[in-house]
C-alpha positions in Angstrom: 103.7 -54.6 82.2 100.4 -55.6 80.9 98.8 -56.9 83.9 100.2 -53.2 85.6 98.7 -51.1 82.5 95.1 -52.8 82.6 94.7 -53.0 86.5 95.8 -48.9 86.4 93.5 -48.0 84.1 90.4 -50.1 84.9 90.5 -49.0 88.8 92.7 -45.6 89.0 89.7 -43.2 87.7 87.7 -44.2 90.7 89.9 -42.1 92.2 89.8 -39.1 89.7 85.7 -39.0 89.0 85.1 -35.6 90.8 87.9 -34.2 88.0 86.3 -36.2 84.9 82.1 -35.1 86.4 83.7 -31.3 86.6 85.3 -31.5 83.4 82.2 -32.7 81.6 79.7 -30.9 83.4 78.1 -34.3 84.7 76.6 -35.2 88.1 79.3 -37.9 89.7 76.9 -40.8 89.7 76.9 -40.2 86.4 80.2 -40.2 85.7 80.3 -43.2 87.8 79.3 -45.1 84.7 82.6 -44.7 83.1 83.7 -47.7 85.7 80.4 -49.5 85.0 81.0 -49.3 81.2 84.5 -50.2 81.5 83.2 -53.4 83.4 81.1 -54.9 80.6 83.7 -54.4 78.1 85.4 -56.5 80.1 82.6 -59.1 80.6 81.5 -58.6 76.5 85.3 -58.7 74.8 86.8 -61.8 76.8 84.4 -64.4 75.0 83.9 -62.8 72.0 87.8 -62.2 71.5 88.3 -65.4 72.7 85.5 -66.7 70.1 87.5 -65.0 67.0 91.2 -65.4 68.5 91.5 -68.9 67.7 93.1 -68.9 64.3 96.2 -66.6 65.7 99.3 -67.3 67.0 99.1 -66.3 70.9 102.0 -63.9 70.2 100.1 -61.8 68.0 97.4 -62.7 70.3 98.9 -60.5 73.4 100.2 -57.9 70.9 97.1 -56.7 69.1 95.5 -57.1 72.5 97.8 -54.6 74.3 97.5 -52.3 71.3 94.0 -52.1 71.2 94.1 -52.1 74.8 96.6 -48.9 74.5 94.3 -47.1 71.9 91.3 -47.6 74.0 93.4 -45.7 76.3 94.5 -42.9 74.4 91.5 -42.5 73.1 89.9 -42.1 76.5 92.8 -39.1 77.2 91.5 -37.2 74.3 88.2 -37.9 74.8 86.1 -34.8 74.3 82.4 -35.5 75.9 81.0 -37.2 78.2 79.4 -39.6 75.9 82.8 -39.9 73.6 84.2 -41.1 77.1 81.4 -43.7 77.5 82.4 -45.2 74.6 86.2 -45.2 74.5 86.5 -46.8 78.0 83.8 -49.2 76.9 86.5 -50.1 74.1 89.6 -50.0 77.1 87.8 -52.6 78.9 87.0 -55.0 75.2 90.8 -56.7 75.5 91.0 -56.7 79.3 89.8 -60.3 80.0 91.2 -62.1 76.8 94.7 -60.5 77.4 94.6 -61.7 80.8 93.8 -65.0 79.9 96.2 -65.3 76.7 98.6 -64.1 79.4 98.6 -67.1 81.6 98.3 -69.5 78.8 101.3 -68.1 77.1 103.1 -68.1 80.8 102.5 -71.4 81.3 103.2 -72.9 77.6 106.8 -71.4 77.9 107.2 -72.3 81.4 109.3 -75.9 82.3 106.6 -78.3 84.0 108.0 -77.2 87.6 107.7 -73.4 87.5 104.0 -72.7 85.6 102.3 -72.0 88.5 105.3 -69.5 89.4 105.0 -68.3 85.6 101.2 -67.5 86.2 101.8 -66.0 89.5 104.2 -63.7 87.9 101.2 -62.4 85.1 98.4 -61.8 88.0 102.0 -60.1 90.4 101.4 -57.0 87.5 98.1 -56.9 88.2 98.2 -56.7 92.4 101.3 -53.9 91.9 99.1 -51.8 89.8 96.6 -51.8 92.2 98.9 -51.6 95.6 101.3 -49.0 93.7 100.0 -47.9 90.5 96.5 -47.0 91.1 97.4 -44.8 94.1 100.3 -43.0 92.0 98.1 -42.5 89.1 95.3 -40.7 90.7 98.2 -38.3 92.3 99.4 -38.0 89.3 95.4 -37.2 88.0 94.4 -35.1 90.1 97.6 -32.9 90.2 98.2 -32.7 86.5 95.4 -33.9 84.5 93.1 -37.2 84.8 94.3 -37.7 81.3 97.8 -37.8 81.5 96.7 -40.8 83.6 95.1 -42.5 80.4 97.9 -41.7 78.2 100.5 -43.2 80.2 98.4 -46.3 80.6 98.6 -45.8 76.6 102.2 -45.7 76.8 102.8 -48.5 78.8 100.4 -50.7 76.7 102.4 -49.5 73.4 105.4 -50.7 75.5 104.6 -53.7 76.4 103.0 -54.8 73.0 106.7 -53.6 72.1 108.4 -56.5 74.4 105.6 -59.2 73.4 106.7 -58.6 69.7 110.6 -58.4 70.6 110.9 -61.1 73.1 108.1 -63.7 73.7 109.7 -66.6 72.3 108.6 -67.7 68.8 108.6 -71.2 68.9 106.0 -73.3 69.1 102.7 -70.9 69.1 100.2 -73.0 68.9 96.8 -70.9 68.2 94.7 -69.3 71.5 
């Protein structure tokens, strides 16, 4: 559910910029920034989360990952200006990289010698249905309701999933990230 929330949310508002530029009165080149901003979250948050993450269990790694992740979100579906919006998918896109790779470490650790590679293909298999099935549902779903229903179910899927991680990612050996 991860893998599906992040790829929805950093590719679906390509797909919904004309309803985000109109909303905020913005040119769409402009408003093409919000995918640009997203981006170097992504490219600033995975080393320097990765940096202070060490001294955490991975566990609570991929939980306050998806919840930041989720807030990020949610703050991107109330987001009230254009330059509000800048900012809160600037934050989306922070957890993006280092929950992706906690992911597959995690997969891997809990995996039997003969299936990691299965385990990690199963963490990246979120991200391809998100962007075969999610992405094109969501910006239905965006541009008949509201582009920011879109963000708040990514919200509520994060919340989810950082709801699973906690409940059933086994707590055994959890060696830091």
């Amino acid at each position: 559910l991860g893998g599906f929330a992040i790829g929805i949310s950093g590719i679906a508002p390509m797909g919904l910029l004309p309803h985000i530029a109109a909303e905020f009165a913005v040119s769409p080149q402009q408003v093409g920034h919000l995918i640009s901003i997203y981006a170097l979250g992504v490219v600033v948050g995975a080393p320097l989360i990765a940096l202070g993450a060490g001294r955490f269990s991975r566990r609570a790694c991929l939980v306050v990952l998806m919840l930041l992740y989720a807030l990020g979100n949610l703050l991107s579906a109330l987001g009230t200006s254009y330059n509000a919006m800048l900012l809160f998918r600037f934050l989306a896109g922070l957890p993006h990289g280092a929950y992706f790779g906690v992911a597959i470490v995690v997969a891997a650790s809990i995996s039997p010698a003969e299936q990691r590679g299965r385990a990690v293909g199963q963490v990246i298999l979120g991200l391809t249905l998100a962007l075969l099935a999610g992405v094109p549902v969501a910006t239905w779903l965006g541009q008949s309701i509201s582009w920011r229903w879109v963000f708040a179910g990514v919200a509520l899927v994060a919340v989810v999933t950082a709801g699973l991680i906690g409940r059933y990612l086994p707590r055994g050996p959890d060696a830091a990230v």
